[in-house]
C-alpha positions as CSV (number, residue, x, y, z in Angstrom):
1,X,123.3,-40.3,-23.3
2,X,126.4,-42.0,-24.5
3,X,128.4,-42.5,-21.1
4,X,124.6,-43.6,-19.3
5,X,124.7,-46.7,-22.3
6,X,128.5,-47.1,-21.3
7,X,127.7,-47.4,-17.8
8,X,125.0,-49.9,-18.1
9,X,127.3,-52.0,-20.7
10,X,130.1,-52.5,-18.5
11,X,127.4,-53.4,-15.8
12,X,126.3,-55.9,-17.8
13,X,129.5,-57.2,-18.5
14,X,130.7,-57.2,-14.9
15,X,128.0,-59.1,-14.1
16,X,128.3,-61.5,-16.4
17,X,132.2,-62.4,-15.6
18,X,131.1,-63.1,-12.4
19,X,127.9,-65.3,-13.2
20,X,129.6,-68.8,-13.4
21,X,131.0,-68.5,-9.2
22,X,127.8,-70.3,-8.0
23,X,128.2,-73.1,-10.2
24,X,132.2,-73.5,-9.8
25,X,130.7,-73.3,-6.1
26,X,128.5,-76.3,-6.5
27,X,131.5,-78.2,-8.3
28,X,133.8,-77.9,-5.5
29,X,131.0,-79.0,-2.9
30,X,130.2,-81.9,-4.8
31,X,133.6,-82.8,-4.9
32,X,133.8,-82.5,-1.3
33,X,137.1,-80.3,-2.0
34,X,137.5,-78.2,0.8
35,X,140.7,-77.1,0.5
36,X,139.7,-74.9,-2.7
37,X,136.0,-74.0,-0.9
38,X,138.6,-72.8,1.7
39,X,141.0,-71.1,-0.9
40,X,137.7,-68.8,-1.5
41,X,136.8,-68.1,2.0
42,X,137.8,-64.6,3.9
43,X,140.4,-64.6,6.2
44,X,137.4,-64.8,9.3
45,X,133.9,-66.5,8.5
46,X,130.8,-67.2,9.6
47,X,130.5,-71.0,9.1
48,X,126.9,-73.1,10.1
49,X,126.9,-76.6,9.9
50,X,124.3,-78.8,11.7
51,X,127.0,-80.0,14.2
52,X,128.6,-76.6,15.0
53,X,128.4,-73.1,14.3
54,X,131.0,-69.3,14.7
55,X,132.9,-68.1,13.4
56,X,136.5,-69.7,12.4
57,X,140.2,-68.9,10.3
58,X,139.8,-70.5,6.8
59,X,141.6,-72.8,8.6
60,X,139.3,-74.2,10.9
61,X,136.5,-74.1,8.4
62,X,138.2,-76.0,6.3
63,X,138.9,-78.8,8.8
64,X,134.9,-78.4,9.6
65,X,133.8,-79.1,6.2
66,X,136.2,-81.7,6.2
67,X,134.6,-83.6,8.6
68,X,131.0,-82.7,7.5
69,X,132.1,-84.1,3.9
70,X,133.2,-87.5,5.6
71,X,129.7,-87.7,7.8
72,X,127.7,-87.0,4.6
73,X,129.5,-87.9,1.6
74,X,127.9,-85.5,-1.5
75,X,126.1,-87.0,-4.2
76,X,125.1,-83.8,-6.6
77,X,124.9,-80.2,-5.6
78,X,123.2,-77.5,-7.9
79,X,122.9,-74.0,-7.6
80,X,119.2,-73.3,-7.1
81,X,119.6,-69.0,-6.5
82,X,122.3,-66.9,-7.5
83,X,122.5,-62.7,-6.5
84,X,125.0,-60.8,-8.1
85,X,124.7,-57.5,-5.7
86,X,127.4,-54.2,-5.9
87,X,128.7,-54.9,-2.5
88,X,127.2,-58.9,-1.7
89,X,126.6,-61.3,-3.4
90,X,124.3,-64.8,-2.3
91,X,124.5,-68.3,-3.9
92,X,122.0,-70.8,-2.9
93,X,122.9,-74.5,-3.4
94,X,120.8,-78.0,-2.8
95,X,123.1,-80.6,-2.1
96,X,122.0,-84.1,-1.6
97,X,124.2,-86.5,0.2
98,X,124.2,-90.3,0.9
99,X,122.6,-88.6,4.3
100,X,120.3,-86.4,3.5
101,X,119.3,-83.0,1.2
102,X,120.9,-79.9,3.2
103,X,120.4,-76.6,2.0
104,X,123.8,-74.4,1.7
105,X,123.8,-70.5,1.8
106,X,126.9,-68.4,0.8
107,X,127.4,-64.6,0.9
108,X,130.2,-63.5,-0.4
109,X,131.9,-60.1,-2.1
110,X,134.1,-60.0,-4.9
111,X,137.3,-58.2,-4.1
112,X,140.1,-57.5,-6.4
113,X,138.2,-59.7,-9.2
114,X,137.9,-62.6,-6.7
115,X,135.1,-64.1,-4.9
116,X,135.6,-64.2,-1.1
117,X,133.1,-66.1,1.0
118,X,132.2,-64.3,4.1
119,X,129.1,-66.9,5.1
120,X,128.9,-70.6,4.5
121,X,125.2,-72.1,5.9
122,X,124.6,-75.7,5.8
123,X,121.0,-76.5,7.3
């Protein structure tokens, strides 16, 4: 009885450390800082932006925000879904820009006690 109310505790808690990634997220893409979007990404990932898509180095990613950022300049992003899962996690963020409204999907793992972006989706 005791170690099942441990168990769920420290789920609990676990979950809760991790619950403020989609809004640091949302900070960085408002910012248009891709350097530190970038920092978060794995070392391959699958990145979709309305003028390209594969997958690319953090690298390369970052260069493709980059020039995403300059064609539609951010105005406010919000998380609108967050999924803390054991082994994935998804954020789902609505990000107006001087453009448009895109819609940006992330999965991502936490590894080591970091959050590594696997897929960024811009549509």
């Amino acid at each position: 009885m005791i170690r099942n109310l441990v168990i769920a505790l420290s789920s609990i808690f676990s979950q809760v450390a991790y619950a403020g990634e989609g809004e640091k997220i949302a900070n960085l893409i408002q910012s248009a800082n891709s350097y530190e979007l970038a920092n978060m990404f794995n070392t391959s990932i699958e990145l979709v932006t309305p003028a390209s898509s594969g997958v690319n180095t953090k690298e390369q990613a970052r260069m493709v925000l980059d020039n995403f950022f300059r064609n539609n300049p951010p105005v406010k992003a919000s998380v609108t879904h967050e999924t803390i899962g054991t082994s994935n996690s998804m954020i789902v963020i609505s990000l107006v820009t001087k453009t448009g409204t895109f819609r940006i999907s992330i999965v991502g793992a936490y590894k080591n006690g970091n959050f590594v972006i696997n897929e960024f989706k811009i549509s």
